[in-house]
HTML snippet that shows the backbone in 3Dmol.js (N, CA, C, O; Angstrom):
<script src="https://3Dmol.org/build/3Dmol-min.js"></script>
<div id="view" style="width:600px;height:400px;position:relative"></div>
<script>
const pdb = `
ATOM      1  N   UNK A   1     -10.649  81.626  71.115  1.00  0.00           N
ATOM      2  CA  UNK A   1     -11.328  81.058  72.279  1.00  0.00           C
ATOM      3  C   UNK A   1     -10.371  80.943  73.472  1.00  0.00           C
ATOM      4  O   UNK A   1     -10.786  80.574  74.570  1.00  0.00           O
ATOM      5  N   UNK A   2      -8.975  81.288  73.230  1.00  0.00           N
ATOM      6  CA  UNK A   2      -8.404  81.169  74.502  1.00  0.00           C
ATOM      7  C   UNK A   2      -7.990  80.266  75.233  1.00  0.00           C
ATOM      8  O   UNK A   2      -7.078  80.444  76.041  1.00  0.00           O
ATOM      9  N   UNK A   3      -8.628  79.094  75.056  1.00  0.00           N
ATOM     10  CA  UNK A   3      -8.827  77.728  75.795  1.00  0.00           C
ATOM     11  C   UNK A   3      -9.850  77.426  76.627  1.00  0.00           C
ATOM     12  O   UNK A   3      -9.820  76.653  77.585  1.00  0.00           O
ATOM     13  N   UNK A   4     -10.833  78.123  76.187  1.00  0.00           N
ATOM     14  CA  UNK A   4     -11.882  78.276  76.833  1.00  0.00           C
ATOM     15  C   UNK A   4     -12.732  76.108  76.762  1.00  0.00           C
ATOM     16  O   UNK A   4     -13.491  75.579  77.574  1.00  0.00           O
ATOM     17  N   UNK A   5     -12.146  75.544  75.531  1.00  0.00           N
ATOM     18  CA  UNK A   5     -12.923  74.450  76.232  1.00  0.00           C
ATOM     19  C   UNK A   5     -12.185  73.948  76.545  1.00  0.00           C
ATOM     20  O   UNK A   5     -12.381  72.867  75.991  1.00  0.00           O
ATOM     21  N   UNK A   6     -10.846  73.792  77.407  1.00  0.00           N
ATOM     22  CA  UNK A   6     -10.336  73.355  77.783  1.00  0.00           C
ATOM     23  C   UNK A   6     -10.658  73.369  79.540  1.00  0.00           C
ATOM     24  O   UNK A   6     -10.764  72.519  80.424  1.00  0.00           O
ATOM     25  N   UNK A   7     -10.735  74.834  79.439  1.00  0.00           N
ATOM     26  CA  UNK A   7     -11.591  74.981  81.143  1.00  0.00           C
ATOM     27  C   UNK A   7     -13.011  74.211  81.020  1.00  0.00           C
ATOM     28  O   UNK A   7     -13.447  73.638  82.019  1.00  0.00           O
ATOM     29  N   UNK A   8     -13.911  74.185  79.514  1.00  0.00           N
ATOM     30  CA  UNK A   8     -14.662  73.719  80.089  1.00  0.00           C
ATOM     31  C   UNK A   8     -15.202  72.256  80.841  1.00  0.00           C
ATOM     32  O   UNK A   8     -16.015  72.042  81.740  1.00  0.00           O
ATOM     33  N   UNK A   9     -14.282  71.325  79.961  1.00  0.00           N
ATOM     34  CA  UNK A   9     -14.288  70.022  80.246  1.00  0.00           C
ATOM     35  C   UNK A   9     -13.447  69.943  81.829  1.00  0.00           C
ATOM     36  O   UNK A   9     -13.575  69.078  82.695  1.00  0.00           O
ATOM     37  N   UNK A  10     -12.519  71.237  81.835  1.00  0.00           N
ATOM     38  CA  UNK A  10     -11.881  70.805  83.859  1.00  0.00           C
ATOM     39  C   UNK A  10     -13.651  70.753  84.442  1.00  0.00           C
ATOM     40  O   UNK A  10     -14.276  69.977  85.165  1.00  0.00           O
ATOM     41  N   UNK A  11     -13.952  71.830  83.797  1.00  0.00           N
ATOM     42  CA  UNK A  11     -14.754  72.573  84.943  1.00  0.00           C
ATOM     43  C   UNK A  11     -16.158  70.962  85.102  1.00  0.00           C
ATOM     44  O   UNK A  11     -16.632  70.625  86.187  1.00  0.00           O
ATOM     45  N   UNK A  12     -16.354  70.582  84.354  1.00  0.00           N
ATOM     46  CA  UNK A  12     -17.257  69.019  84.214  1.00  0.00           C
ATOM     47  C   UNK A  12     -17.131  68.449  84.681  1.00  0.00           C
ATOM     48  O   UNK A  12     -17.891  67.829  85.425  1.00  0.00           O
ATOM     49  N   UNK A  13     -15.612  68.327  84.388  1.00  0.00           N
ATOM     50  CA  UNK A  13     -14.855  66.864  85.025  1.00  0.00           C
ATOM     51  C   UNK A  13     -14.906  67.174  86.680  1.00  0.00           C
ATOM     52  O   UNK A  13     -15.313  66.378  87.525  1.00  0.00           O
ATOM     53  N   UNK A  14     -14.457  68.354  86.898  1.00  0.00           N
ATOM     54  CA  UNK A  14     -14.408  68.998  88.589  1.00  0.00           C
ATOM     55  C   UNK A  14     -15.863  68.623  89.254  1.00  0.00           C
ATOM     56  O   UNK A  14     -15.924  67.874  90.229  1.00  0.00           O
ATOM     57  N   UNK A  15     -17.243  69.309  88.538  1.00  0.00           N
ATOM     58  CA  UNK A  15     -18.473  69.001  88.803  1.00  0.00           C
ATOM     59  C   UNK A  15     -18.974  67.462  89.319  1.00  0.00           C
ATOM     60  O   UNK A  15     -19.707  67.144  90.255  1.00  0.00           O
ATOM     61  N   UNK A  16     -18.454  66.865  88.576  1.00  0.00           N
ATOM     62  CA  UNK A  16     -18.687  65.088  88.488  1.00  0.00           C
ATOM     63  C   UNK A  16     -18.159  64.740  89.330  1.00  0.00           C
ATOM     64  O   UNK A  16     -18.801  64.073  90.140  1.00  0.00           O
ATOM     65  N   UNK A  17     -16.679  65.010  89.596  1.00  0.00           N
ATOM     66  CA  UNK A  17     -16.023  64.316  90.441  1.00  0.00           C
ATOM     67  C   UNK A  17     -16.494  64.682  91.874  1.00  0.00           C
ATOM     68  O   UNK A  17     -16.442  63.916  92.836  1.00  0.00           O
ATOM     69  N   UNK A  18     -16.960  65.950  91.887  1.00  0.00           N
ATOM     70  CA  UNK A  18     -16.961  66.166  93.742  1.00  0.00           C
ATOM     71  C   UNK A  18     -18.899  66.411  93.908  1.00  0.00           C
ATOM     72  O   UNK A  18     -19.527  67.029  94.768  1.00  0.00           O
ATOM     73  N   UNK A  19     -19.435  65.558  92.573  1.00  0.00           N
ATOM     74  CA  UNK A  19     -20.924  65.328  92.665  1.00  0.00           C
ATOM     75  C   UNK A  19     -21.619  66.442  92.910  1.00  0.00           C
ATOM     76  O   UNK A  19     -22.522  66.393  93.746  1.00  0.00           O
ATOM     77  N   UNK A  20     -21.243  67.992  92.033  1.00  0.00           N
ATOM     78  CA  UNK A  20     -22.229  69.243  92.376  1.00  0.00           C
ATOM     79  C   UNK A  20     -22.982  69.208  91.150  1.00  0.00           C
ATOM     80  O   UNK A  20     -23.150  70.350  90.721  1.00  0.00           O
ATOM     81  N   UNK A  21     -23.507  68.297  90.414  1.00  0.00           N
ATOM     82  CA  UNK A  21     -24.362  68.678  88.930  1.00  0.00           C
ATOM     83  C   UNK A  21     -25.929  69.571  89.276  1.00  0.00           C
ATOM     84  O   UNK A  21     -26.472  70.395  88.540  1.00  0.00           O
ATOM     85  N   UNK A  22     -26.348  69.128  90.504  1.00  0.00           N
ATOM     86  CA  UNK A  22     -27.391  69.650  91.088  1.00  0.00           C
ATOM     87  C   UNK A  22     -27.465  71.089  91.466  1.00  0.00           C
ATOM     88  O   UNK A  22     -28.455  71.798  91.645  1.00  0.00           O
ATOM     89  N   UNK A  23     -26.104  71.378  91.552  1.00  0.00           N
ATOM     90  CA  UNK A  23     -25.891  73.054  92.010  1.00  0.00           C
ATOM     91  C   UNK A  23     -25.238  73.584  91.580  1.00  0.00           C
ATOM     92  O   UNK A  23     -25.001  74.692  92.062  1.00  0.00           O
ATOM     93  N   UNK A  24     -24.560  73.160  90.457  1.00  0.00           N
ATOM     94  CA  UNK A  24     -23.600  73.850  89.878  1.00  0.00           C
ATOM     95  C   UNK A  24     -24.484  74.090  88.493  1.00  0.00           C
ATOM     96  O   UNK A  24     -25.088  73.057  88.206  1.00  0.00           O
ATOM     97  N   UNK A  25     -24.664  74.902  87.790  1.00  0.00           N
ATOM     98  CA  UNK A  25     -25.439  75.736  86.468  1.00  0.00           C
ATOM     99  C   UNK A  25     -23.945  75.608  85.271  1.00  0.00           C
ATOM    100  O   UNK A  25     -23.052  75.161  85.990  1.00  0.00           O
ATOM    101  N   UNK A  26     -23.528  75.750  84.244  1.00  0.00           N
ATOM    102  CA  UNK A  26     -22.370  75.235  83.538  1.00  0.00           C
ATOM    103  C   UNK A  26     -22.846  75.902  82.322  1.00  0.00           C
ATOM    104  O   UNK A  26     -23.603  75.008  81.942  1.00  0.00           O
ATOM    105  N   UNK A  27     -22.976  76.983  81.277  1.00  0.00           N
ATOM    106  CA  UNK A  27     -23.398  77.601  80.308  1.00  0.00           C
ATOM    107  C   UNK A  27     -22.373  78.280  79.897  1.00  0.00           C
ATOM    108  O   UNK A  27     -21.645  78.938  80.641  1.00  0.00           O
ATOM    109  N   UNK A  28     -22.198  78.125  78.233  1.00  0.00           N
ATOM    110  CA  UNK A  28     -21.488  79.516  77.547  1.00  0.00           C
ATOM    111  C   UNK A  28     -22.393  80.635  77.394  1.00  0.00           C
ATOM    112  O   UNK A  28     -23.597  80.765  77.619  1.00  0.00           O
ATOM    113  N   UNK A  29     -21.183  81.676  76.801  1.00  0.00           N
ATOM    114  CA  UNK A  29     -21.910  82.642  76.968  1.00  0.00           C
ATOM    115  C   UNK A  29     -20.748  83.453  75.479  1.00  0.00           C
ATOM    116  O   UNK A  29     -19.680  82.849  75.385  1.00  0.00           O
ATOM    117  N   UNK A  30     -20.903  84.606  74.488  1.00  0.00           N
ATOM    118  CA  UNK A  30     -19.895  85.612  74.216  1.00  0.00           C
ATOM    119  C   UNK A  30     -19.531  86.452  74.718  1.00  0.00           C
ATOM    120  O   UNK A  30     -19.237  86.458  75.913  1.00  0.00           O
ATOM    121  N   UNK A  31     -19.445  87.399  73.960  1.00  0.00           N
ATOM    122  CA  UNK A  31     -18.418  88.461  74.574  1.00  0.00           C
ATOM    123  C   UNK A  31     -18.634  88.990  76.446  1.00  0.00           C
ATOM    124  O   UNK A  31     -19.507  89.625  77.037  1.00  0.00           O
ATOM    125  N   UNK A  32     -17.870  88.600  76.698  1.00  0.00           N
ATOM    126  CA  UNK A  32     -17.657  89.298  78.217  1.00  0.00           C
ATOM    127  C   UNK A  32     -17.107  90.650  78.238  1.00  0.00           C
ATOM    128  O   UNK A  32     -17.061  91.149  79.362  1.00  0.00           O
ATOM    129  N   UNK A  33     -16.584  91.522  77.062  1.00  0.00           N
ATOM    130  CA  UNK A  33     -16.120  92.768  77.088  1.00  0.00           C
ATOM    131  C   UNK A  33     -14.279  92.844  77.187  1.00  0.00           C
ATOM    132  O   UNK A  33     -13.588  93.847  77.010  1.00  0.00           O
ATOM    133  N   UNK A  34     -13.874  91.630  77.479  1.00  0.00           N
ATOM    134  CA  UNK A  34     -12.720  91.377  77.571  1.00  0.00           C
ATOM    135  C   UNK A  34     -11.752  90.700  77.274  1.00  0.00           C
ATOM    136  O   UNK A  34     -11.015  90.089  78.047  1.00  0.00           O
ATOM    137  N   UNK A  35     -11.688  90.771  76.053  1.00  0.00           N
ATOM    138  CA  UNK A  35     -11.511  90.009  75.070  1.00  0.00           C
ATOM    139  C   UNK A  35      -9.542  90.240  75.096  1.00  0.00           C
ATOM    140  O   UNK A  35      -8.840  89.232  75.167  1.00  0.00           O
ATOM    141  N   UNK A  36      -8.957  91.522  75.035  1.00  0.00           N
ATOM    142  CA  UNK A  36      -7.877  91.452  75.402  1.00  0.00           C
ATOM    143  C   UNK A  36      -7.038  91.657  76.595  1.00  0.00           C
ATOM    144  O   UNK A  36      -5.987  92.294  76.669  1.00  0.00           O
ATOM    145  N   UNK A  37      -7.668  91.019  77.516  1.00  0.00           N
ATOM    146  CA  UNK A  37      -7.375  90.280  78.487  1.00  0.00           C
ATOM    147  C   UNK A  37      -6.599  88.963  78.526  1.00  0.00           C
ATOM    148  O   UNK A  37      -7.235  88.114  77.901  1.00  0.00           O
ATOM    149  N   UNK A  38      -5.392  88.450  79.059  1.00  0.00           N
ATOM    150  CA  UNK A  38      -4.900  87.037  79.081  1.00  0.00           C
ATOM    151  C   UNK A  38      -5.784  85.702  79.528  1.00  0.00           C
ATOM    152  O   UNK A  38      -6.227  85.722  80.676  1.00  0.00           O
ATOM    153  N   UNK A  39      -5.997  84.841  78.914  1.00  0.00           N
ATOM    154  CA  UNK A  39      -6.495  83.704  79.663  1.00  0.00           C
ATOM    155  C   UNK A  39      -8.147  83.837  79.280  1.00  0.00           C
ATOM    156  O   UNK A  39      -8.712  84.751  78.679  1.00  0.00           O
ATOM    157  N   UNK A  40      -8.696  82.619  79.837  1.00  0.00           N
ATOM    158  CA  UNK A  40     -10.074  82.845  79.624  1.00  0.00           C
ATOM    159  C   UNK A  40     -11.328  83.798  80.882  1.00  0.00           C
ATOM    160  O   UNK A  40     -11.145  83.958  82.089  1.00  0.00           O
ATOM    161  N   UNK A  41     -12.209  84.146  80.269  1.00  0.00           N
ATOM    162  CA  UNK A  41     -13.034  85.082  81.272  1.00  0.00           C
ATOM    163  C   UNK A  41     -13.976  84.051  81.478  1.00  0.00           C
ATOM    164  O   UNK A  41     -14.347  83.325  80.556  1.00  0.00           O
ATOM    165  N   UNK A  42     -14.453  83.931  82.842  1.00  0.00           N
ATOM    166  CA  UNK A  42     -15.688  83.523  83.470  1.00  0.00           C
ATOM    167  C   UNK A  42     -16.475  84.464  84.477  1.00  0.00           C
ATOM    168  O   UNK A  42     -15.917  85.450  84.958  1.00  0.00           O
ATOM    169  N   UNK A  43     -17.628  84.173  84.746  1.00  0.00           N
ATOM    170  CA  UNK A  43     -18.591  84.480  85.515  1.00  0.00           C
ATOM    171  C   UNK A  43     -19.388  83.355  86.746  1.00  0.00           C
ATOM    172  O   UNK A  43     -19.996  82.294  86.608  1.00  0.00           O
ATOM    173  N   UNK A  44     -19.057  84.127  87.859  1.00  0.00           N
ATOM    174  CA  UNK A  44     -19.472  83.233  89.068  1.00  0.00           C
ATOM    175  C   UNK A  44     -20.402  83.960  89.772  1.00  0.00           C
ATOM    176  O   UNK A  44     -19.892  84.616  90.679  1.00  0.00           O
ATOM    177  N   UNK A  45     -22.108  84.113  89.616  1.00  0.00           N
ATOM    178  CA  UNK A  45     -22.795  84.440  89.634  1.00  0.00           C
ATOM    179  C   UNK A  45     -22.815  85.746  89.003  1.00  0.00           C
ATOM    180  O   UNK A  45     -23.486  86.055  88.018  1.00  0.00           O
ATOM    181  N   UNK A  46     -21.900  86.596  89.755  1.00  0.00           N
ATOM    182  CA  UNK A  46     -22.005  88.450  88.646  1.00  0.00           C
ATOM    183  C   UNK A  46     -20.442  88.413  88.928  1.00  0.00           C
ATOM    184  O   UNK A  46     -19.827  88.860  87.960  1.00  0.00           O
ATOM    185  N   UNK A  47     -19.655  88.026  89.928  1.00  0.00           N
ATOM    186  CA  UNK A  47     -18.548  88.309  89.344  1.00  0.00           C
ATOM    187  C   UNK A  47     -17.693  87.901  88.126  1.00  0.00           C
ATOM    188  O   UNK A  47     -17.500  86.772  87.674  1.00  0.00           O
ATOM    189  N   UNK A  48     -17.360  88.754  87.825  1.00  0.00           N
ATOM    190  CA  UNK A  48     -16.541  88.428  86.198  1.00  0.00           C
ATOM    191  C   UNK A  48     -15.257  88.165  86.396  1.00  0.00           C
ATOM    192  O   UNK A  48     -14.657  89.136  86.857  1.00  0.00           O
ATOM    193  N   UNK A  49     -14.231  86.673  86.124  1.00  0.00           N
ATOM    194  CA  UNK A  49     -13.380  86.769  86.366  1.00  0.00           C
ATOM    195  C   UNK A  49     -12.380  86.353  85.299  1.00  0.00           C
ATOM    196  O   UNK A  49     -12.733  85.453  84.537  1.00  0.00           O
ATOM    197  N   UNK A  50     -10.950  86.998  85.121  1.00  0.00           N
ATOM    198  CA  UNK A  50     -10.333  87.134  83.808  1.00  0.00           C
ATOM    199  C   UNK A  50      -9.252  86.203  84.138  1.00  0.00           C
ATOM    200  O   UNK A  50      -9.220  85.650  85.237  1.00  0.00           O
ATOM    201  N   UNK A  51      -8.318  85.993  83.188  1.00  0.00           N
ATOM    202  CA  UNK A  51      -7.066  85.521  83.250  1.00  0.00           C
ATOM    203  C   UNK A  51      -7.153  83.673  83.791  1.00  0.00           C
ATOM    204  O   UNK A  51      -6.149  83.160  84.284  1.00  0.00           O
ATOM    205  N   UNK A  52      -8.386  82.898  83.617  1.00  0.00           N
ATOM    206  CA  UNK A  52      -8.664  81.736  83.758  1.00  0.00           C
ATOM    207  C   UNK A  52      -7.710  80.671  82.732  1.00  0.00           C
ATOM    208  O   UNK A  52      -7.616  80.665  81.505  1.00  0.00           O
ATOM    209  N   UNK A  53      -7.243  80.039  83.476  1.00  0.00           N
ATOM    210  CA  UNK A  53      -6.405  79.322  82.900  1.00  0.00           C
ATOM    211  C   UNK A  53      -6.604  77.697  82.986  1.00  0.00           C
ATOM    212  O   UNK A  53      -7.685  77.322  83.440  1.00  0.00           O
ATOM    213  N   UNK A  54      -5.652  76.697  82.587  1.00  0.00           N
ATOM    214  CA  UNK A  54      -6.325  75.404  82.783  1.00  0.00           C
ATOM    215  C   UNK A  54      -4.926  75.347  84.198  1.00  0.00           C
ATOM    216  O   UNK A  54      -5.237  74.652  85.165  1.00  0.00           O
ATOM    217  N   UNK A  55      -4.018  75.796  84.235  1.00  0.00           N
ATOM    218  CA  UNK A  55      -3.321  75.870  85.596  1.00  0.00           C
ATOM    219  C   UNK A  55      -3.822  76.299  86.942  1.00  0.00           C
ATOM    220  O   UNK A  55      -3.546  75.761  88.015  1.00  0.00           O
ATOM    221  N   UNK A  56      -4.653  77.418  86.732  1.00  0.00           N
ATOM    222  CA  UNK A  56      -5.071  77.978  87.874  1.00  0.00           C
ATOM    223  C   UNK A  56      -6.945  77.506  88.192  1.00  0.00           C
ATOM    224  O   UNK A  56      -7.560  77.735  89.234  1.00  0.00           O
ATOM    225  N   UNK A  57      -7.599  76.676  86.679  1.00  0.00           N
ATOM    226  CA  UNK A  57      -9.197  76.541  86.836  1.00  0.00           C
ATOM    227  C   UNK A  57      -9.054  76.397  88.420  1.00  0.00           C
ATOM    228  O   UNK A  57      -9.330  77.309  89.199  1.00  0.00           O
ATOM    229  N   UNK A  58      -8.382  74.585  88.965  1.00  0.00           N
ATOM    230  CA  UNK A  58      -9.190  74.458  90.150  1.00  0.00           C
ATOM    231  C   UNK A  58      -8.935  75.146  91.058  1.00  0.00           C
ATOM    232  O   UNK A  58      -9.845  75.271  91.878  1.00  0.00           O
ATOM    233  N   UNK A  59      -7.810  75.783  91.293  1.00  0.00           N
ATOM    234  CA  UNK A  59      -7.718  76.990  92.278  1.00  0.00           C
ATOM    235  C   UNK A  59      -8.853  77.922  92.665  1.00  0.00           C
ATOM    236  O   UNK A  59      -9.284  78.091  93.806  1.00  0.00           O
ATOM    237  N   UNK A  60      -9.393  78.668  91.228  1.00  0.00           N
ATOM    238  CA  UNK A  60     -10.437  79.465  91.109  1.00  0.00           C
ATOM    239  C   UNK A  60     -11.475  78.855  91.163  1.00  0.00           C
ATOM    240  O   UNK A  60     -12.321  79.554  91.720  1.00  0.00           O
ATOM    241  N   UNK A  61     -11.890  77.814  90.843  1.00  0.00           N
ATOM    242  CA  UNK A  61     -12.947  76.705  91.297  1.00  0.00           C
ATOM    243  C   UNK A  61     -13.419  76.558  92.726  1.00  0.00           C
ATOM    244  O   UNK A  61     -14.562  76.458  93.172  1.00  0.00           O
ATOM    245  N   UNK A  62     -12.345  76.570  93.274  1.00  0.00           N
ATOM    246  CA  UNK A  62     -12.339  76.149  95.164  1.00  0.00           C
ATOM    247  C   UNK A  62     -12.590  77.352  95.515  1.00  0.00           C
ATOM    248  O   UNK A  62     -13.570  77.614  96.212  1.00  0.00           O
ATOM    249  N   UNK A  63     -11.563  78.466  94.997  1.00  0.00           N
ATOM    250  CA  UNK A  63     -11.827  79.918  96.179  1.00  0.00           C
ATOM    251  C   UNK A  63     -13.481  80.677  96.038  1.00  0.00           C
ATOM    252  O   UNK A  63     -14.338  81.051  96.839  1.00  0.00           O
ATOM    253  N   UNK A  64     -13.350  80.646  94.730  1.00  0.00           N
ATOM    254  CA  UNK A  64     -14.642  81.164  94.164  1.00  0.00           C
ATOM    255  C   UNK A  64     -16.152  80.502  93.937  1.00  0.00           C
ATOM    256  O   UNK A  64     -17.260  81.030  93.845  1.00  0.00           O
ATOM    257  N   UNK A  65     -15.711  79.106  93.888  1.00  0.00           N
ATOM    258  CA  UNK A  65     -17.322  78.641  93.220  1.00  0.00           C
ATOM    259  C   UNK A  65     -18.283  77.788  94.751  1.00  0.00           C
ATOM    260  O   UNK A  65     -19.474  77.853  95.054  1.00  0.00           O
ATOM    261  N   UNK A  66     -16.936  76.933  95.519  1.00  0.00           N
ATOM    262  CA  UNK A  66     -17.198  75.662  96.032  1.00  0.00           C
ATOM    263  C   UNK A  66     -17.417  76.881  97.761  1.00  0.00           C
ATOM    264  O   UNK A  66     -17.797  76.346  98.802  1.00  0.00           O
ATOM    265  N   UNK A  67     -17.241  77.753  97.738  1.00  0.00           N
ATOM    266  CA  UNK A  67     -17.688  78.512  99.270  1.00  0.00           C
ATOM    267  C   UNK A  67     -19.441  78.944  98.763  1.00  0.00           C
ATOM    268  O   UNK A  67     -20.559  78.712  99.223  1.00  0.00           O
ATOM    269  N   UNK A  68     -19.087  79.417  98.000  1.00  0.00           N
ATOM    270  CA  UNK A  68     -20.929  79.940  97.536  1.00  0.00           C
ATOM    271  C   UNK A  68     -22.165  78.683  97.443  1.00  0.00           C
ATOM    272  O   UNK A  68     -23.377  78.765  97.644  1.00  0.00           O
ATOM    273  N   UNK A  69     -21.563  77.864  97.171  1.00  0.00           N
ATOM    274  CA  UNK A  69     -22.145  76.325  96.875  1.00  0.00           C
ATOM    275  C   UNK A  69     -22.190  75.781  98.582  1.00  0.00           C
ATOM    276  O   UNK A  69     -23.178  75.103  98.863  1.00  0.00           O
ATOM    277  N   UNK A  70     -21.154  76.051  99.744  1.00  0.00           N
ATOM    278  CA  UNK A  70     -21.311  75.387 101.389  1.00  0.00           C
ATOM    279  C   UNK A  70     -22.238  76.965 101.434  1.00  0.00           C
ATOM    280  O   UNK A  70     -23.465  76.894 101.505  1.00  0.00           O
ATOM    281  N   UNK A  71     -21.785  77.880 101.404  1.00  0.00           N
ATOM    282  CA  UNK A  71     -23.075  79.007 101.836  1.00  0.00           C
ATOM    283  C   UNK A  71     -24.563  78.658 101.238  1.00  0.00           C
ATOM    284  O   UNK A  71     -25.621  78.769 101.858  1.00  0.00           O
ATOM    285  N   UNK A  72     -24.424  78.292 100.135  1.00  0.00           N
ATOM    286  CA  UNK A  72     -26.334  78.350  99.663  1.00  0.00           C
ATOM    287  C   UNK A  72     -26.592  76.962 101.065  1.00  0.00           C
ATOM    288  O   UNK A  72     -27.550  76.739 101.805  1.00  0.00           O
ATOM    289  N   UNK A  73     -25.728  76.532 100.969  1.00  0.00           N
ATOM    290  CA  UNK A  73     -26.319  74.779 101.796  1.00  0.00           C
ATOM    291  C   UNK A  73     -26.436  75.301 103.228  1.00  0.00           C
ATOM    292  O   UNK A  73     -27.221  74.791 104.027  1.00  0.00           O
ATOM    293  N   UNK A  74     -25.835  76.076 103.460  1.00  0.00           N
ATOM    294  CA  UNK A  74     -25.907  76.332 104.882  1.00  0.00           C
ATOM    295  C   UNK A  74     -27.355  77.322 105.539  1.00  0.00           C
ATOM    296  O   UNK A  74     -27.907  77.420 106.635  1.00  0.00           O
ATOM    297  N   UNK A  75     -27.573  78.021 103.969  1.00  0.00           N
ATOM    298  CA  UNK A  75     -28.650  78.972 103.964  1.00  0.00           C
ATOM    299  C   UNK A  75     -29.860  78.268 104.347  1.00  0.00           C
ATOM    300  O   UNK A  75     -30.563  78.648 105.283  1.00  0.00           O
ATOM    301  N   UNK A  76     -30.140  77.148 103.570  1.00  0.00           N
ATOM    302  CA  UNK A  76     -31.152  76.172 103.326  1.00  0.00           C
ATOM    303  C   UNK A  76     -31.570  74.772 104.428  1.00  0.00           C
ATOM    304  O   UNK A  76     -32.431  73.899 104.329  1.00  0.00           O
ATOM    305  N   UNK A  77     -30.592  75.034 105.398  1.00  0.00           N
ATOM    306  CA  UNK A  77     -31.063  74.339 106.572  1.00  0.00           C
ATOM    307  C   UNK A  77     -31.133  74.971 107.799  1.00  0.00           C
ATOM    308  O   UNK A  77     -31.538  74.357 108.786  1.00  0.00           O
TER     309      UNK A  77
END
`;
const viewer = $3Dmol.createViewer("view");
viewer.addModel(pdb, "pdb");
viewer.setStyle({}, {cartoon: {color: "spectrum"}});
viewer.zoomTo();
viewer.render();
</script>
């Protein structure tokens, strides 16, 4: 598993803390195809992204998840 629940509880704890449970979706999933790849693989809408770590989650959290999340909001007013 990689450490895969280790991202997942950041990734909760991240959700909760900055109050996105409403827009943020949170599901496992298997094989992503990339299995020997370093680190854990996620998916942020279709992009697939590898080498997820519990060092780098909130990094990849902010660049990747939390702009798509001010764009849908911005879409919607």
């Amino acid at each position: 598993m990689k450490g895969a629940y280790d991202i997942i509880h950041q990734c909760e704890r991240l959700i909760e803390e900055l109050g996105l449970k409403s827009q943020v979706e949170l599901r496992g999933t298997f094989c992503l195809g990339r299995c020997t790849e370093d680190g854990v693989t996620v998916v942020v809408d279709d992009e697939i992204l590898s080498g997820v770590s519990p060092e780098n989650f909130r990094e990849i959290f902010e660049r990747k998840v939390l702009p798509r999340i001010q764009e849908g909001s911005r879409e919607r007013h």
